[in-house]
C-alpha positions as CSV (number, residue, x, y, z in Angstrom):
1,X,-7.4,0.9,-1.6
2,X,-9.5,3.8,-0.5
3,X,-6.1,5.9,-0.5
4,X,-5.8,6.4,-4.0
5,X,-8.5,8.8,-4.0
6,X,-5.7,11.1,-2.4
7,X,-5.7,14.7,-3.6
8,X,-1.7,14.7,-4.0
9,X,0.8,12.8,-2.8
10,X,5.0,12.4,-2.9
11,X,7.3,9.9,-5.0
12,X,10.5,9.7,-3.7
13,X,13.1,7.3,-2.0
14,X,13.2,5.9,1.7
15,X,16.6,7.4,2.4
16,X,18.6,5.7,5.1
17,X,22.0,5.6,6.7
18,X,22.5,2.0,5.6
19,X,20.4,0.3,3.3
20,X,17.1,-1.6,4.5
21,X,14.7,-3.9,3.1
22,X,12.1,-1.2,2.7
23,X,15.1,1.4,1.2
24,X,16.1,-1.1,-0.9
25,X,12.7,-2.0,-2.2
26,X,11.7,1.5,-2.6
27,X,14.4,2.7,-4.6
28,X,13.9,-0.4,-7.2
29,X,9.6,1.0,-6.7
30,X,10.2,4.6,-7.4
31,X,12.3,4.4,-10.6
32,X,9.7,2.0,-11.8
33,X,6.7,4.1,-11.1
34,X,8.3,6.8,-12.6
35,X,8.4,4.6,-15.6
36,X,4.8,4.4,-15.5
37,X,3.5,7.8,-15.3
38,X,5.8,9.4,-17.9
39,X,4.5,6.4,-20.1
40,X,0.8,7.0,-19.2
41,X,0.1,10.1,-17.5
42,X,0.3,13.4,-18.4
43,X,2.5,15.7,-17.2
44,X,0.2,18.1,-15.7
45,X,-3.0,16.0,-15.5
46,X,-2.0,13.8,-12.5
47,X,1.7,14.3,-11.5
48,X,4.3,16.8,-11.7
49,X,8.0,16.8,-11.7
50,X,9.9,18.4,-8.3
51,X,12.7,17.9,-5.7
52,X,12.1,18.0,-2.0
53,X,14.2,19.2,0.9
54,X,14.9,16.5,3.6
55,X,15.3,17.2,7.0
56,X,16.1,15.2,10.2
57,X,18.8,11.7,9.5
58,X,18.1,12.0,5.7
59,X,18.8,15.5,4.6
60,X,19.0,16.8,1.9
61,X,17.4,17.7,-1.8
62,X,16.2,14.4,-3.6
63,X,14.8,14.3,-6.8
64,X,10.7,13.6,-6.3
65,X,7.3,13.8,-8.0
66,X,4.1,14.7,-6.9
67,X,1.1,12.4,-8.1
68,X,-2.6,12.1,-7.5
69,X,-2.7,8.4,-7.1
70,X,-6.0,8.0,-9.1
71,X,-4.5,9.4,-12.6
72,X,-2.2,6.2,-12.3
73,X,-4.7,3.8,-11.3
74,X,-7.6,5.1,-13.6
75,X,-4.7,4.8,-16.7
76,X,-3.5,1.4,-15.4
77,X,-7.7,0.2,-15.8
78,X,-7.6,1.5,-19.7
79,X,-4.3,0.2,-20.2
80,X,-5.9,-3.2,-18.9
81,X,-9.2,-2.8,-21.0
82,X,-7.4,-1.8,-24.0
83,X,-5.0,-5.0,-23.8
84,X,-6.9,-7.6,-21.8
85,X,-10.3,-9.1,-21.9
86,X,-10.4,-7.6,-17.9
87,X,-14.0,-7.4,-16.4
88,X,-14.5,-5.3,-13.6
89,X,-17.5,-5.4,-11.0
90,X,-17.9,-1.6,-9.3
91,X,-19.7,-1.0,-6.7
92,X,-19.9,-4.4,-5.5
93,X,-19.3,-5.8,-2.2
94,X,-17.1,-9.2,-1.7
95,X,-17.6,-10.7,1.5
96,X,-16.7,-14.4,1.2
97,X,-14.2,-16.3,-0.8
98,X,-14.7,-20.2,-1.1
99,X,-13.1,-22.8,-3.1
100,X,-15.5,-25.0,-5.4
101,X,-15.1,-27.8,-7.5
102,X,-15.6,-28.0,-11.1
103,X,-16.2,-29.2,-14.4
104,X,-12.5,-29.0,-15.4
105,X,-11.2,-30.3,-12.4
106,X,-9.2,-27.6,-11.1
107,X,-11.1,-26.1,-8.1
108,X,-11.8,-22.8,-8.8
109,X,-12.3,-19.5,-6.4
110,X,-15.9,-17.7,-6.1
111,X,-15.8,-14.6,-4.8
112,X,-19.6,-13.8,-3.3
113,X,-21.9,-10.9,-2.1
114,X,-23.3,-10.1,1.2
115,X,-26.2,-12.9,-0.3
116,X,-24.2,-15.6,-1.2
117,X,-24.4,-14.9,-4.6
118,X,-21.3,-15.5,-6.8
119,X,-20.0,-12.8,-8.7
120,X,-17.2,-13.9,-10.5
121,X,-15.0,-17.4,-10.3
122,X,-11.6,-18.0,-11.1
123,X,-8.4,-20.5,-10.4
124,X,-6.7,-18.0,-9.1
125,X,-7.8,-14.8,-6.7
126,X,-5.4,-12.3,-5.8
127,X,-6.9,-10.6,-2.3
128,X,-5.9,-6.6,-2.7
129,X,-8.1,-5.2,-0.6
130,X,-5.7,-3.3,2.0
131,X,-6.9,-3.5,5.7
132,X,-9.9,-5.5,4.3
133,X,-7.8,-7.8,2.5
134,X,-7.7,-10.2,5.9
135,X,-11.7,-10.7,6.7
136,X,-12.2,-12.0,3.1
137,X,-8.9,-14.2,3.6
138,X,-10.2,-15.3,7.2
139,X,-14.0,-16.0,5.3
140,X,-11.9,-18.3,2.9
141,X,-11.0,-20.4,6.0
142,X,-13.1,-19.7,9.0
143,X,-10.4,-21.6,10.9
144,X,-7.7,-19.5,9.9
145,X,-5.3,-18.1,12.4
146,X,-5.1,-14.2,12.1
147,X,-2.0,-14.3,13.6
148,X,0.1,-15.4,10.6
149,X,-1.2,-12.3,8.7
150,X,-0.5,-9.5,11.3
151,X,-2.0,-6.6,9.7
152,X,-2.6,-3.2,11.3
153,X,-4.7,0.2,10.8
154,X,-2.6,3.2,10.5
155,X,-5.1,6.4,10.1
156,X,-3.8,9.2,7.9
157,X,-5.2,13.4,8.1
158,X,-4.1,15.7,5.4
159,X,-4.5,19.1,5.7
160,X,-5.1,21.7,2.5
161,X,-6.2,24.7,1.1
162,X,-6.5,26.5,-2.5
163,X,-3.4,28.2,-3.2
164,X,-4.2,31.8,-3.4
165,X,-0.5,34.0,-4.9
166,X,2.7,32.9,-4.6
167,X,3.6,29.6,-2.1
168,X,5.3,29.7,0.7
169,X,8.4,27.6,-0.5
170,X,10.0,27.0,-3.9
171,X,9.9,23.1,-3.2
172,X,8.4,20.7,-1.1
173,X,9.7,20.4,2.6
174,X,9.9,16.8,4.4
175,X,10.3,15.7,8.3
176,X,7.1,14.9,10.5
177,X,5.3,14.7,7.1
178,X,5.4,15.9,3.8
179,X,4.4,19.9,3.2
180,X,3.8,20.4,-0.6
181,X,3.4,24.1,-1.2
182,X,1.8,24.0,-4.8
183,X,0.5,21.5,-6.7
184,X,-1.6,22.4,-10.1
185,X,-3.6,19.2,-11.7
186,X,-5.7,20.4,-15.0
187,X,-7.8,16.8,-14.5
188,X,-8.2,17.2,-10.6
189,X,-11.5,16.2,-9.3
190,X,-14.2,19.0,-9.1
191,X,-14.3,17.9,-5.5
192,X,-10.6,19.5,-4.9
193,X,-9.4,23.2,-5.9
194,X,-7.2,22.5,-9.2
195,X,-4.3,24.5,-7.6
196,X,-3.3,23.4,-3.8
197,X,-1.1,23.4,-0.8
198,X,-0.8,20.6,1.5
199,X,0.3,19.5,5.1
200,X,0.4,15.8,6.6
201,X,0.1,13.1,6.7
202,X,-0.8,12.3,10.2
203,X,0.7,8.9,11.3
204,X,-2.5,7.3,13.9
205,X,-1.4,3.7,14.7
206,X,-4.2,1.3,15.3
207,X,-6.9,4.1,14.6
208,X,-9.4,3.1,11.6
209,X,-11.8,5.9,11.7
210,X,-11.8,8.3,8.2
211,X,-13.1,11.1,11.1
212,X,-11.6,14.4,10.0
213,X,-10.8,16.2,13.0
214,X,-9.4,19.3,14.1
215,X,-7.2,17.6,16.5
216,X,-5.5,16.1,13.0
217,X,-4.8,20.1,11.7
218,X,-3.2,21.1,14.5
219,X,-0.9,18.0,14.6
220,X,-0.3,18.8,10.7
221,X,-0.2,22.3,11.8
222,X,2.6,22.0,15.0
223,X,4.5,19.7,12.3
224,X,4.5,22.8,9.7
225,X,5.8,24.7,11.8
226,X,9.2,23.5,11.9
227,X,9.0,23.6,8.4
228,X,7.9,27.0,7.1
229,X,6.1,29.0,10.0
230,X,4.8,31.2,7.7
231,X,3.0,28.8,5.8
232,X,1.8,27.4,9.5
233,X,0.2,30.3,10.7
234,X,-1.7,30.8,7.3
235,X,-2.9,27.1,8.0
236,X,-4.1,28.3,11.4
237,X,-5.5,30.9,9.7
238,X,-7.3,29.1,6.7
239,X,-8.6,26.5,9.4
240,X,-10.3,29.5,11.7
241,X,-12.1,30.9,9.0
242,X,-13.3,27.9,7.9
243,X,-11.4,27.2,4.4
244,X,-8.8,24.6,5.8
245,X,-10.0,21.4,4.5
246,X,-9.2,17.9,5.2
247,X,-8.6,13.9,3.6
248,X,-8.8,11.1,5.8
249,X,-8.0,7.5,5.2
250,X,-7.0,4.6,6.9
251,X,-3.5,2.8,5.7
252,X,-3.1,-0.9,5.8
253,X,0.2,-1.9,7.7
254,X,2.1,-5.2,8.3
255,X,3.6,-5.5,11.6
256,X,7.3,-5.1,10.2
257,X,5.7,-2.5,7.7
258,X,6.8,-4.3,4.9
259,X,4.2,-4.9,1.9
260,X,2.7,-8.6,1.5
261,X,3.1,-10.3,-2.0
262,X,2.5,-13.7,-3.2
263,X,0.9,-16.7,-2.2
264,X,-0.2,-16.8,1.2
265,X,0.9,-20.0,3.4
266,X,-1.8,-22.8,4.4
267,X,-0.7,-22.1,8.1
268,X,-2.6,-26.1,8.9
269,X,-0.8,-27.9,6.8
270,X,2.7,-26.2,7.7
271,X,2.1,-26.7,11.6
272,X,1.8,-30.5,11.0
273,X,5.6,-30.5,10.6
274,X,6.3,-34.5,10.8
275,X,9.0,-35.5,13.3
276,X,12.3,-37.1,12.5
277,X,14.0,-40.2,14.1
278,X,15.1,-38.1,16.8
279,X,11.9,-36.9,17.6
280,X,12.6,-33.6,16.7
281,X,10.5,-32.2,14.2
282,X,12.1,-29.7,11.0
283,X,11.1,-26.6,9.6
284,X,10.9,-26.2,5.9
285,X,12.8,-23.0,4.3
286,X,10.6,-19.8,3.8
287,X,10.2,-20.6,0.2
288,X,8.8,-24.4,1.0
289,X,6.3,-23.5,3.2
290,X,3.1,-25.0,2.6
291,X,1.0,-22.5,0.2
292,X,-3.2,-22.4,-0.4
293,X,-3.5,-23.5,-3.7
294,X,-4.4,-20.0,-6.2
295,X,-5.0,-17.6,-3.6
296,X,-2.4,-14.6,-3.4
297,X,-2.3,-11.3,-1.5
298,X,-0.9,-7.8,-2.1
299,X,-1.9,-5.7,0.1
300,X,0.2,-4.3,3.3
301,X,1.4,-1.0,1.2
302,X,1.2,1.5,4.8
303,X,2.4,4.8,3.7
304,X,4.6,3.8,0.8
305,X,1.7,3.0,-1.7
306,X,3.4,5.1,-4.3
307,X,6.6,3.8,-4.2
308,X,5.6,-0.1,-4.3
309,X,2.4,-0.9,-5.5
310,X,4.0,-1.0,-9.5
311,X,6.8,-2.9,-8.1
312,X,4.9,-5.5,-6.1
313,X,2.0,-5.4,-9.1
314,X,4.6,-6.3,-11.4
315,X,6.5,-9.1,-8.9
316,X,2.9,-11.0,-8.2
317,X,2.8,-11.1,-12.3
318,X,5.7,-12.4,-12.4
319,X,5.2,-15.2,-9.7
320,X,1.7,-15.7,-11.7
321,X,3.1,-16.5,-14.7
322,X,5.9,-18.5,-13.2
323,X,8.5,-16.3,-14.8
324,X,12.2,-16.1,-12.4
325,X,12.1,-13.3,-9.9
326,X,13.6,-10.1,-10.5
327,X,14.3,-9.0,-6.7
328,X,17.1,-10.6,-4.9
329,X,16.1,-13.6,-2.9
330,X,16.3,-11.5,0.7
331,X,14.0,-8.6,-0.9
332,X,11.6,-11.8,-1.9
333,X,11.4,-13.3,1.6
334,X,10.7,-9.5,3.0
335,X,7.8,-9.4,0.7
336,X,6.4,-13.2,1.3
337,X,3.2,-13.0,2.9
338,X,4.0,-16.6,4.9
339,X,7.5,-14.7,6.8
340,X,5.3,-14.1,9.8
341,X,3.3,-17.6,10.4
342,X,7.0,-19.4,9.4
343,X,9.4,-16.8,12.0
344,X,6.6,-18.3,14.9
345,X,7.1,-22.0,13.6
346,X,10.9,-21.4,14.1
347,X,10.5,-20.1,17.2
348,X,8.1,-22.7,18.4
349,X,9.8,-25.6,16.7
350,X,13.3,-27.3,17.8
351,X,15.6,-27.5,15.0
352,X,16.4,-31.1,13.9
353,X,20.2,-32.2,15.0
């Protein structure tokens, strides 16, 4: 979640030779976002209009944006206030979920503090708290197996600098990581230059340390450099003097890097698969695999937050509301947070003759 305090980052497509789950997914994402911020954010004052030169197995120029994450976010929370009776809790930690009984009959779901105390109840909870998302799943069930939600830390470093003059490239450049040579925000936060370059991410698998080091720039630097050397020798510069500065955050990953969406499985109940008169015991389909009543996910984003967060936002409302599904059945089983605790059943469990 922490990552949409990012200073700048890229919209555009996960090109590949063949199409993919994830290509598929973020083409359907981007043109949605897209959507979004010409509907809510001003051009300008949060996002910007480019193209961006591809190099390595998907070159090329593609069509791009580039967006500081929090102008969406902050005019998604006023589109919510302005249209819904929303209440949000800031600054509050959430440390346990449990189910209760009550009045109505329908159990509902407290979310509570560090003390116990509950600060909000509802039917339904919908766990979004990237790489945090699975302790408050696991407090839910203290039983749970942490193995059907495989979810991994994936440390990110950017490196920038006020743009002083012209940049170094007419357009973004993309291979080890994305190098944005100007990007002017009127509404960026006083805590970043309102007209900046960029260099990274770094990609640190199972690191989940914000530590911003200078091991990091040179990594972003030695990247840059097979980009625009130019512009990589004025990072070494910018970082010796002292005016290099840096964003660190930590990514939440699945372990096929594919986001995590809908209702998560009730892993107990679907390993008591009863046996059939041969003694062999069946596996339900994905789609019938035993769910925790009202408690959804949507977290699992990695590095393609941009891209999918509207489209999985807007695929959990649909499943809320029990409205049909807009993605094809194959893109809904990529996204279904149970796929990993149901591939182990099928491995585990002989199929019935």
């Amino acid at each position: 979640m922490a990552a949409s305090a990012l200073p700048v980052g890229m919209l555009s497509p996960h090109v590949t030779r063949s199409p993919t789950p994830l290509s598929r997914l973020s083409a359907i994402g981007v043109a949605l976002t897209r959507r979004e911020l010409e509907a809510l954010v001003p051009a300008g004052g949060g996002w910007q209009e480019c193209e961006v030169d591809n190099h390595g197995a998907d070159a090329g120029r593609w069509p791009a944006a580039l967006v500081r994450p929090s102008a969406l976010v902050c005019a998604w929370l006023d589109e919510a206030r302005a249209r819904t009776s929303v209440r949000g809790h800031w600054s509050c930690s959430i440390t346990q979920l449990e189910q209760a009984p009550s009045p109505w009959g329908q159990p509902m779901w407290q979310a509570k503090d560090q003390h116990g105390r509950v600060v909000a109840q509802a039917p339904v909870v919908v766990v979004a708290a990237a790489l945090g998302s699975l302790d408050l799943i696991k407090s839910s069930r203290p039983a749970s197996d942490p193995d059907g939600l495989p979810l991994r830390p994936v440390k990110g470093q950017l490196s920038l600098a006020a743009l002083q003059g012209r940049p170094f490239s007419p357009r973004p450049q993309r291979n080890q990581g994305v190098f944005v040579p100007c990007y002017e925000d009127s509404a960026m936060p006083p805590s970043w230059p309102a007209r900046v370059w960029t260099m990274g991410s770094t990609y640190d698998r199972g690191v989940d340390n914000r530590d911003i080091t200078d091991e990091a720039h040179l990594r972003n630097g030695a990247s840059l450099s097979q980009l625009n050397p130019q512009a990589a020798q004025h990072l070494e510069t910018e970082r010796l003097a002292g005016r290099l500065m840096g964003w660190a955050e930590v990514r939440c990953a699945s372990l096929d890097r594919l986001p995590l969406v809908g209702a998560l499985p009730d892993i107990q109940v679907g390993s008591q698969t009863p046996a059939t008169s041969t003694g062999k015991r069946r596996h339900p389909p994905l789609g019938n695999m035993p769910r925790r009543a009202g408690l959804y996910t949507l977290c699992a984003l990695g590095s393609r937050g941009l891209s999918l967060a509207t489209l999985c936002g807007q695929t959990l409302a649909r499943q809320l509301e029990g409205e049909p599904d807009d993605l094809d059945p194959d893109l809904m089983d990529a996204l279904d947070p149970a796929r990993f605790a149901w591939r182990r059943m099928r491995r585990q469990l002989p199929v019935a003759a």
